[in-house]
C-alpha positions in Angstrom: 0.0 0.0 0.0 2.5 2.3 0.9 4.0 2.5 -3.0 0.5 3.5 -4.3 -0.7 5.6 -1.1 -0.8 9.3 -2.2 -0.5 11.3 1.4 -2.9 14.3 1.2 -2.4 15.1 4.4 0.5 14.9 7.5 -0.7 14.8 11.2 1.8 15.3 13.6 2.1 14.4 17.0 4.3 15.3 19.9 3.1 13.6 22.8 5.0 15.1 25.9 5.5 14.4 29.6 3.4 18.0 30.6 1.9 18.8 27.2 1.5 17.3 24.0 1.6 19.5 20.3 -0.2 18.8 17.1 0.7 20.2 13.9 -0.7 19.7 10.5 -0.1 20.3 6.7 -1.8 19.6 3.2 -0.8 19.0 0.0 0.2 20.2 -2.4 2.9 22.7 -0.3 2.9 20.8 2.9 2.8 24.2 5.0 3.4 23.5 8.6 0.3 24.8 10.9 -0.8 24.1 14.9 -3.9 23.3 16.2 -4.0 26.4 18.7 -7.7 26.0 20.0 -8.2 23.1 22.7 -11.7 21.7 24.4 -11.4 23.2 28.2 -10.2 27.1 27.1 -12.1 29.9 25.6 -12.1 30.4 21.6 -9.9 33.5 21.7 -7.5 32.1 23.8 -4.5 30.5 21.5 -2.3 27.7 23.0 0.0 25.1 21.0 0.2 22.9 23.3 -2.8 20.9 25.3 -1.7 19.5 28.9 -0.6 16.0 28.8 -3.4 14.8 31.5 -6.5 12.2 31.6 -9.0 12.1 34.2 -11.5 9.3 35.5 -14.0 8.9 37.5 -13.5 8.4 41.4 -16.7 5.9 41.8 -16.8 4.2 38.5 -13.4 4.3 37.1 -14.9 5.5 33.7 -13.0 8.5 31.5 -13.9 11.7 32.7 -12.1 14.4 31.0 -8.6 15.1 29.3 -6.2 18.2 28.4 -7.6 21.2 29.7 -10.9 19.8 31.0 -9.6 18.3 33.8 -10.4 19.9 37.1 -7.7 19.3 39.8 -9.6 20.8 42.3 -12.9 17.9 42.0 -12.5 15.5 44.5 -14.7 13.4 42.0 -12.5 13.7 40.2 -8.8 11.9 39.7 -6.0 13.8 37.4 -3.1 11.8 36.3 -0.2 13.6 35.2 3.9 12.7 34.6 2.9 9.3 33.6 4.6 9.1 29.8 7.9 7.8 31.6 6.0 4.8 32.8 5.2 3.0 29.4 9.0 1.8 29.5 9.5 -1.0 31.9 13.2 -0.7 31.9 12.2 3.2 34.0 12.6 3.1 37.3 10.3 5.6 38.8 8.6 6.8 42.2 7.2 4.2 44.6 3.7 5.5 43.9 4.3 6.0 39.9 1.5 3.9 38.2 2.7 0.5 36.6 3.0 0.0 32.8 -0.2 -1.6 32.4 -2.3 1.1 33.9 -0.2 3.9 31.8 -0.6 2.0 29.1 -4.0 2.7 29.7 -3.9 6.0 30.5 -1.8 6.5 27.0 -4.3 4.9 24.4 -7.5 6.8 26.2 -5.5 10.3 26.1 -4.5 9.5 22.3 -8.1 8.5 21.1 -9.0 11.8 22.6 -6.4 13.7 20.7 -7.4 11.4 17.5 -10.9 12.6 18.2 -10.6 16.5 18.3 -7.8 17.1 15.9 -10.2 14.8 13.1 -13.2 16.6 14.1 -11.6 20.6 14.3 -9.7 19.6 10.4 -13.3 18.4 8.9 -14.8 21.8 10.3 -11.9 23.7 9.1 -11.6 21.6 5.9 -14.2 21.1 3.3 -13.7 17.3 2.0 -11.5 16.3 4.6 -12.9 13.2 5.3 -11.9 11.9 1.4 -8.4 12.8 1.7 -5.7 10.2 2.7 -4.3 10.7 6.4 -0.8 10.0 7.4 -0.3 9.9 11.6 3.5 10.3 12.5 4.3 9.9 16.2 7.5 10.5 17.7 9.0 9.0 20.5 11.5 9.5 23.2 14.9 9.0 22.6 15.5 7.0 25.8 13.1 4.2 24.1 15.8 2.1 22.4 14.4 -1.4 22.5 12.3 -2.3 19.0 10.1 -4.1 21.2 8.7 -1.6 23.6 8.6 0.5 20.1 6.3 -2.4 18.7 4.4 -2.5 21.9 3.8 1.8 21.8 2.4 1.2 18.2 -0.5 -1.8 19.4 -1.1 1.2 22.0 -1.4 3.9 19.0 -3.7 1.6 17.0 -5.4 0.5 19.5 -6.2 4.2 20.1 -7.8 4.4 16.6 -5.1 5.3 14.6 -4.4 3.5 11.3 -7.7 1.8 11.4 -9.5 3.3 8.7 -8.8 2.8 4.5 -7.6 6.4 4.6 -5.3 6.5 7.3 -1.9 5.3 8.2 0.3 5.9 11.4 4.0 5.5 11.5 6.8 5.9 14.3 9.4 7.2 12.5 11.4 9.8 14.2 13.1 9.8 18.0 12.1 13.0 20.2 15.8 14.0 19.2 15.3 14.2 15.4 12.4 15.6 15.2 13.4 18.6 17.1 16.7 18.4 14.9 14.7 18.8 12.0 12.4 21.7 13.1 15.8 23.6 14.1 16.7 23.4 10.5 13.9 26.4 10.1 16.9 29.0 11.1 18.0 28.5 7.5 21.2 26.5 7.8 23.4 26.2 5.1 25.0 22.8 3.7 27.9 22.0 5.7 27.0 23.8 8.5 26.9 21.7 12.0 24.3 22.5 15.0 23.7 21.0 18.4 20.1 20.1 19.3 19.2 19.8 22.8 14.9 19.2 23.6 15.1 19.8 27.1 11.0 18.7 28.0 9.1 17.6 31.0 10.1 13.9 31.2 13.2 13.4 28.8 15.9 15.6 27.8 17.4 14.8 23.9 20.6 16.3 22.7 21.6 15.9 18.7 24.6 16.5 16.9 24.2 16.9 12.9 25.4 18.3 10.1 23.7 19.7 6.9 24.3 17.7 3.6 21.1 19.3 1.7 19.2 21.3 1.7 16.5 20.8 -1.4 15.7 17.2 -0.6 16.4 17.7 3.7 19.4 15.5 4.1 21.3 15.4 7.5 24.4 13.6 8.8 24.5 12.6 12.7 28.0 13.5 13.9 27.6 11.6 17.1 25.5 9.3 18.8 21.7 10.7 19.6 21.7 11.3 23.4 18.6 11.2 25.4 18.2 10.8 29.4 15.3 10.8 31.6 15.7 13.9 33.4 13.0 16.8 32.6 11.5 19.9 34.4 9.1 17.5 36.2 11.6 16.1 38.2 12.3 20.2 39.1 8.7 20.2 40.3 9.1 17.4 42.0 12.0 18.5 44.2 10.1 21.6 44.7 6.9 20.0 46.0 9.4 17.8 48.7 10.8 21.3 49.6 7.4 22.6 50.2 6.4 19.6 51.9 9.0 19.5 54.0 8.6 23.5 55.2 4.4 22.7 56.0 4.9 19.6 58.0 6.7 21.1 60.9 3.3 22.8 61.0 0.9 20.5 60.1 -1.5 21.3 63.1 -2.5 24.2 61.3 -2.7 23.2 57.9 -6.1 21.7 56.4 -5.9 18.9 54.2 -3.5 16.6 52.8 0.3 18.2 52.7 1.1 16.5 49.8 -1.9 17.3 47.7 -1.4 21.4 49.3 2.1 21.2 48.3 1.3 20.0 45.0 -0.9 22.7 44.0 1.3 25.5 45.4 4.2 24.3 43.3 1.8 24.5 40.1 0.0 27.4 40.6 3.2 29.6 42.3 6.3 28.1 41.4 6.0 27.3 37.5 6.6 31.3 36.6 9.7 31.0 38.8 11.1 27.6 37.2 10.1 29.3 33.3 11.8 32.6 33.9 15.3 30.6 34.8 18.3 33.0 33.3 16.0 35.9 32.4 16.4 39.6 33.5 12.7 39.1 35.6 14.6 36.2 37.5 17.1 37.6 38.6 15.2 40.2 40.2 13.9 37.4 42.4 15.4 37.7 45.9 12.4 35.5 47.1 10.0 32.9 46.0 6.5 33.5 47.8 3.9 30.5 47.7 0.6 31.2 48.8 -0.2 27.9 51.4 -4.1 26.8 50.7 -6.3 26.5 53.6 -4.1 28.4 55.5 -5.9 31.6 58.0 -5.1 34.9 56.2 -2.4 36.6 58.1 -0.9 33.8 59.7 3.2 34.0 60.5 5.6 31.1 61.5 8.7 32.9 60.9 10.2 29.2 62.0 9.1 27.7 58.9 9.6 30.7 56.9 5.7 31.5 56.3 4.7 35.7 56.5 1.2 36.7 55.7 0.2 32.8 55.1 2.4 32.8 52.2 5.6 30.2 52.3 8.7 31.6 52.1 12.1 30.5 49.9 14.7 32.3 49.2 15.9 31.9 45.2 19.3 31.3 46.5 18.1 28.5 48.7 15.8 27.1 45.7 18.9 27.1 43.1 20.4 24.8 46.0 18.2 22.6 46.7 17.1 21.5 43.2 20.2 21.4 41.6 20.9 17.8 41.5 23.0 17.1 38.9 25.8 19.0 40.1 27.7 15.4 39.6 26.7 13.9 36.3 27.9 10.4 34.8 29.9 10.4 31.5 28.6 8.7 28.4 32.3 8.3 26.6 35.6 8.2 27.3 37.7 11.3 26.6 41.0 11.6 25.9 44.0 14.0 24.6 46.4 12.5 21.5 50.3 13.0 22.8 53.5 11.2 22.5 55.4 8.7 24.5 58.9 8.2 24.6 59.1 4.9 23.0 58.9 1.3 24.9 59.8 -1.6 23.0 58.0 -3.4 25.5 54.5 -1.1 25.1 55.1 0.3 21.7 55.6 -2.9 19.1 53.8 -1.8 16.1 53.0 2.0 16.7 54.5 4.9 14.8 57.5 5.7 16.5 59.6 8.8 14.9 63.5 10.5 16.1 63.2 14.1 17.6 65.8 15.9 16.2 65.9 17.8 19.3 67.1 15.3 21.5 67.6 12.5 19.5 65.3 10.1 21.1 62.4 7.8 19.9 58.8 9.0 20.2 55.8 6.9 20.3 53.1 8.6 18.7 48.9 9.4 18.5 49.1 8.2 22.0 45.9 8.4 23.7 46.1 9.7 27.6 42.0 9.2 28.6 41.4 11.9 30.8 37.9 10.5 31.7 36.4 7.0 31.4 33.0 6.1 30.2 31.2 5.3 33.4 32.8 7.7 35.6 31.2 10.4 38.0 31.7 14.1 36.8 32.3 17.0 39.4 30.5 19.4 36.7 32.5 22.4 38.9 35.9 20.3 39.1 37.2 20.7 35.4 40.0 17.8 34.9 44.0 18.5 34.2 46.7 17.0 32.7 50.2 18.4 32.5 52.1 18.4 29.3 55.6 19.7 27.6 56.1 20.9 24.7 59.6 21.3 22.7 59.7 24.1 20.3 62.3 24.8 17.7 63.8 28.1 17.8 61.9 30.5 15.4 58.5 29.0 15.9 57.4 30.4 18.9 54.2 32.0 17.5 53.3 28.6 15.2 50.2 27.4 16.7 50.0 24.2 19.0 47.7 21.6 18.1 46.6 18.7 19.7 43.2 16.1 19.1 40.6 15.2 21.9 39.5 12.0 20.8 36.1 9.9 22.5 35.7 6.4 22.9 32.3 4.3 23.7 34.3 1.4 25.1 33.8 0.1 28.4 37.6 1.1 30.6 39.2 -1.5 30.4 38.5 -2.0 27.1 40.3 1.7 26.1 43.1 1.4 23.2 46.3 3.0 24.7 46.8 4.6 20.9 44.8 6.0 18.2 46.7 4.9 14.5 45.8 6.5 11.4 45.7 3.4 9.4 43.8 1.0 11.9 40.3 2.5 11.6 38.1 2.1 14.5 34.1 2.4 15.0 34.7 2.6 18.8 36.6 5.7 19.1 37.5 8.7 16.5 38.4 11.7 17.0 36.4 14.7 18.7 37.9 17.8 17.7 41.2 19.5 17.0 42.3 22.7 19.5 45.1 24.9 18.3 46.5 28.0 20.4 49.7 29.9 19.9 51.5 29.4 23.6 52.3 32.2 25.8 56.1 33.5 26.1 55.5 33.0 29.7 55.2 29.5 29.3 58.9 29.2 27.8 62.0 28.2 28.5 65.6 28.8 26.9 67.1 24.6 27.3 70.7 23.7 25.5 71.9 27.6 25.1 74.9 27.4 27.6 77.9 26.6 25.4 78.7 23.2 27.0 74.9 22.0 25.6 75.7 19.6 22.6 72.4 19.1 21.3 70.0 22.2 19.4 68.5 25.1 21.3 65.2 25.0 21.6 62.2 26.1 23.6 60.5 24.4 26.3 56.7 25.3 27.2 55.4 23.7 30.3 51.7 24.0 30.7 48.1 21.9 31.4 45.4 21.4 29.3 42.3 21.5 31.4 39.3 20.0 30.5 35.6 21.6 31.8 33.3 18.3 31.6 29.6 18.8 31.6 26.7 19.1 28.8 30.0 19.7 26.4 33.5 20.3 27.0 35.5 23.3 27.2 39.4 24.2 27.2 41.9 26.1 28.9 45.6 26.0 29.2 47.2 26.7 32.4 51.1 27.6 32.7 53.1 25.5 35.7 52.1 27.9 38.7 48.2 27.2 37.7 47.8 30.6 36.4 45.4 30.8 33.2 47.4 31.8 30.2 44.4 30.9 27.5 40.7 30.4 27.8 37.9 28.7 26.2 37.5 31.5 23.7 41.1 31.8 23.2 41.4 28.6 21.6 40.7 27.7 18.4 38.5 24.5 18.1 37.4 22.7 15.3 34.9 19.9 15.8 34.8 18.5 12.5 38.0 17.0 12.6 41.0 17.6 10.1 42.6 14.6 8.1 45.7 14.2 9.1 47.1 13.6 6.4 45.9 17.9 5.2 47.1 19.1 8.5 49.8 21.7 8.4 52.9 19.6 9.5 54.9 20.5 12.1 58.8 20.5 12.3 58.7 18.2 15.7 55.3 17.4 17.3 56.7 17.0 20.7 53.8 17.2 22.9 54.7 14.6 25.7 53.2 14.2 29.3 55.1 16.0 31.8 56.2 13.0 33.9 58.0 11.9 30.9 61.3 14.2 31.9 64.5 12.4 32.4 67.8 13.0 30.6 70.5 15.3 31.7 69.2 17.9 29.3 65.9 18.5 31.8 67.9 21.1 34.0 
C-alpha cells in the first residue's frame, strides 16, 4: 500500500511528559500549521500545546475528562499527570508512579481523545476532509531504544484508533531528538554547516549533533550518537513539591488537608513562573520565591518555617540549592588528549615511532592519555588537568599548538592506549582539533649554555584543562596554575581535520610532563 498511497495530508504528534503539540499540513505545499484551540479554554485564547493529563471517575473508574478539561480541584474527580515515563518498563520511577499496564491505559485513552478532536476541528476547518488520505506520524522518546517496547507503543497507537481506517496510516518514524533536529533546520542552515540540538521537556531531555548535507531534498548527517536521558523539568517540580512539603509539616496542626496534595498545588500554581523565567532579566530580580499555602488563616506568621502573611517563604538562593541535583553527572564516553610517548619496546611494538631531532630520542606517537572513562562520576565544577611539555624549535614560537581530543564508547578497560591512522576504529575517532599559539611566559631557553651539545630550543610547560559537563570546554594553564588561555582563546574545530591535510609541524613534541629524564631536563 505504501507505494500506491498518495498522502494528502500529515498529522503530527508530539506527545509530551506535561503537554503534548499537534501540527498539521496539506498538500500540495505541505505548510506547517498548529492546532492552537483546545476543548477546556475559551475560543480566543490561543495555546499550541494541550496539557498532557487524563481524568477518571472516582466511583466508576470510567473516562472523565482530558487536556484542559480536567479539574484538579474535584475531588470526584482523579488527574493523572507525569505518567509518559511509565510506558517503559526498563524506567525506574517513584514508589507510587503507576505500573506499565495502567499507563498503558492512560496513554491509548488520552490519544483517542487527541485522535478525536484534531479529526473533528480539520473536517470543520476543511471542506472534504474526510476523502483525503491521512498520514499519523508519532515521535518517540529517545530514551526508548528497544524495538520491542517501540512495537508494543504502536499496538497502543492503533489501539487508540489510529491506522484503522482505509484512509489512514500511522507510523513511528522519528526519536524526540530528530524531530526537534529537524524543526531547528527552520533557522536557514546552510550545507555543511553543523548544530547542536538539545529538547530539554518535562520527562526526557534529547541532545543531537548533525550536520547539513542538503538542503533541497532535507538531508542530515549525525556526527555523534543521539543522546537522550530521563531527566525533565518535572523532576524540578518534583523536588520543589518535597521542599514545600518539607517546610508545611513542621506545622501540620495548622494546615487543612493533605500536605502533599497542598504542596502540590502551590508548586503548580506559584512556582512554574519562577522555574520558566530561569536566566532571564525578571529572574534575577527574584530575591524570594513567595507560595501562597491553601487553607491556611489569612495573616498567619511562623517565621520558624519561613511562612509571612500565610504565604511560604524561599529564598531563590536556597531554591537554586536545593534543586540542583546534577551537580555530579555520569559520563557517556571516554575522553582523551592524543600526545607522544617516549618509546617502549615493551609497550610500543607496532606503533609509529619517529627520532626528535631535538634530542635524538624515539617517540611513540597518537598516544591516547584518557582523561575520563566512560562510566565515571563528573564534578561538573571540578574541570579535569593533565600536564604536558612541549619542545619548540627556535623560530617557531608564535606557530600554533595543536593537539586532538579523541572519545571512545568502550567500556575502561577495554580503552586502546593509541589511536593509529591506518587501523580505523568504529569505537573511538576523533572529537575535535584545538590549536593555540602558547604564551612566552610559558617558555623556557634549554641547551643555550655553550657546553649544551644538542640544538637550542624552547620548552613550554603547561596543562590542558578540561571543563566536563553538557560539552566540554578548554583552557591552558602555565606551571604555577595561572590561566594563560581560555575557552575563547582557543581555536577548536569539531569537524576533525585529516591528518594527512594538516599543516605539519617541524617536531610534534607534545609529551606528558612526567615523561622528563635526561641530563638535558635542567
Amino acid at each position: 500500500m505504501s507505494g500506491h498511497w498518495p498522502v494528502d495530508w500529515i498529522i503530527a504528534i508530539d506527545f509530551g511528559m506535561t503537554c503534548t503539540a499537534v501540527a498539521y499540513s496539506c498538500a500540495p505545499d505541505f505548510e506547517v500549521r498548529y492546532i492552537q484551540k483546545w476543548p477546556g479554554k475559551p475560543q480566543h485564547e490561543i495555546h499550541n500545546k494541550v496539557d498532557t493529563s487524563i481524568s477518571y471517575d472516582v466511583r466508576t473508574g470510567q473516562l472523565k475528562a482530558w487536556g484542559f478539561l480536567c479539574n484538579h480541584d474535584n475531588v470526584e474527580e482523579e488527574v493523572n499527570q507525569y505518567w509518559k515515563l511509565n510506558l517503559d518498563p526498563a524506567y525506574s520511577g517513584l514508589p507510587d508512579d503507576p505500573t506499565q499496564d495502567v499507563a498503558a491505559k492512560w496513554y491509548r485513552d488520552y490519544l483517542c481523545c487527541i485522535r478525536d478532536h484534531t479529526l473533528a476541528f480539520l473536517r470543520d476547518s476543511f471542506p472534504h476532509f474526510d476523502r483525503k488520505n491521512v498520514e499519523f506520524v508519532i515521535s518517540v522518546p529517545t530514551t526508548w531504544r528497544d524495538p520491542g517496547l517501540i512495537a508494543q507503543i504502536e499496538k497502543h497507537i492503533r489501539a487508540a484508533g489510529y491506522g484503522q481506517s482505509l484512509n489512514e496510516r500511522v507510523m513511528v518514524s522519528l526519536t524526540e531528538a530528530e524531530a526537534a533536529a529537524v524543526y531547528a533546520l527552520k533557522s536557514g542552515m546552510t550545507v555543511g554547516e553543523c548544530f547542536v540540538v538539545c529538547d530539554a521537556g518535562g520527562g526526557t531531555t534529547d541532545v543531537n549533533v548533525l550536520r547539513v548535507v542538503s538542503t533541497g531534498t532535507l538531508a542530515l548527517e549525525a556526527l555523534s550518537y543521539v543522546e537522550g536521558r530521563a531527566v525533565g523539568s518535572v523532576l524540578i517540580d518534583y523536588k520543589a513539591q518535597q521542599l514545600v512539603s518539607q517546610r508545611l509539616q513542621l506545622i501540620r496542626e495548622h494546615v487543612p488537608g493533605d500536605i502533599d496534595a497542598i504542596a502540590e498545588r502551590m508548586v503548580r500554581d506559584g512556582f512554574h513562573t519562577f522555574k520558566c523565567s530561569f536566566g532571564s532579566v525578571a529572574y534575577n530580580a527574584y530575591t524570594k520565591l513567595k507560595l501562597q499555602v491553601h487553607g491556611l488563616n489569612l495573616g498567619s506568621d511562623f517565621p520558624g518555617v519561613g511562612i509571612e502573611d500565610s504565604r511560604l517563604v524561599i529564598s531563590s538562593q536556597l531554591v537554586k540549592l536545593g534543586l540542583d541535583v546534577y551537580a555530579q553527572k555520569c559520563c557517556p564516553i571516554s575522553v582523551g588528549i592524543l600526545s607522544r610517548e617516549k618509546y617502549d619496546q615493551t609497550k610500543h611494538q607496532g606503533e609509529t615511532v619517529t627520532l626528535d631531532p631535538l634530542d635524538n630520542q624515539r617517540w611513540a606517537e597518537r598516544q591516547i592519555r584518557w582523561i575520563i572513562s566512560k562510566g565515571d562520576v563528573v564534578k561538573t565544577n571540578t574541570p579535569k588537568s593533565h600536564s604536558y611539555r612541549r619542545k619548540i624549535p627556535l623560530g617557531q614560537e608564535r606557530t600554533p599548538w595543536r593537539t586532538r581530543i579523541v572519545m571512545s564508547t568502550l567500556p575502561k578497560d577495554r580503552l586502546p592506549k593509541s589511536l593509529p591512522t591506518d587501523r580505523p576504529s568504529d569505537s573511538e575517532r576523533e572529537l575535535c582539533e584545538i590549536e593555540a599559539v602558547l604564551d612566552q611566559s610559558t617558555l623556557r631557553r634549554k641547551n643555550y649554555r655553550w657546553y649544551h651539545l644538542r640544538k637550542e630550543y624552547k620548552l613550554a610547560e603547561f596543562s590542558v584543562v578540561l571543563h566536563i559537563s553538557t560539552g566540554l570546554r578548554f583552557e591552558i594553564v602555565d606551571k604555577n596554575g595561572a590561566r594563560v588561555k581560555t575557552h575563547e582563546e582557543i581555536s577548536v574545530a569539531w569537524e576533525p581535520v585529516p591528518v594527512e591535510s594538516a599543516q605539519p609541524e617541524v617536531a610534534p613534541t607534545m609529551y606528558p610532563a612526567a615523561q622528563q629524564t635526561g641530563w638535558h631536563w635542567r
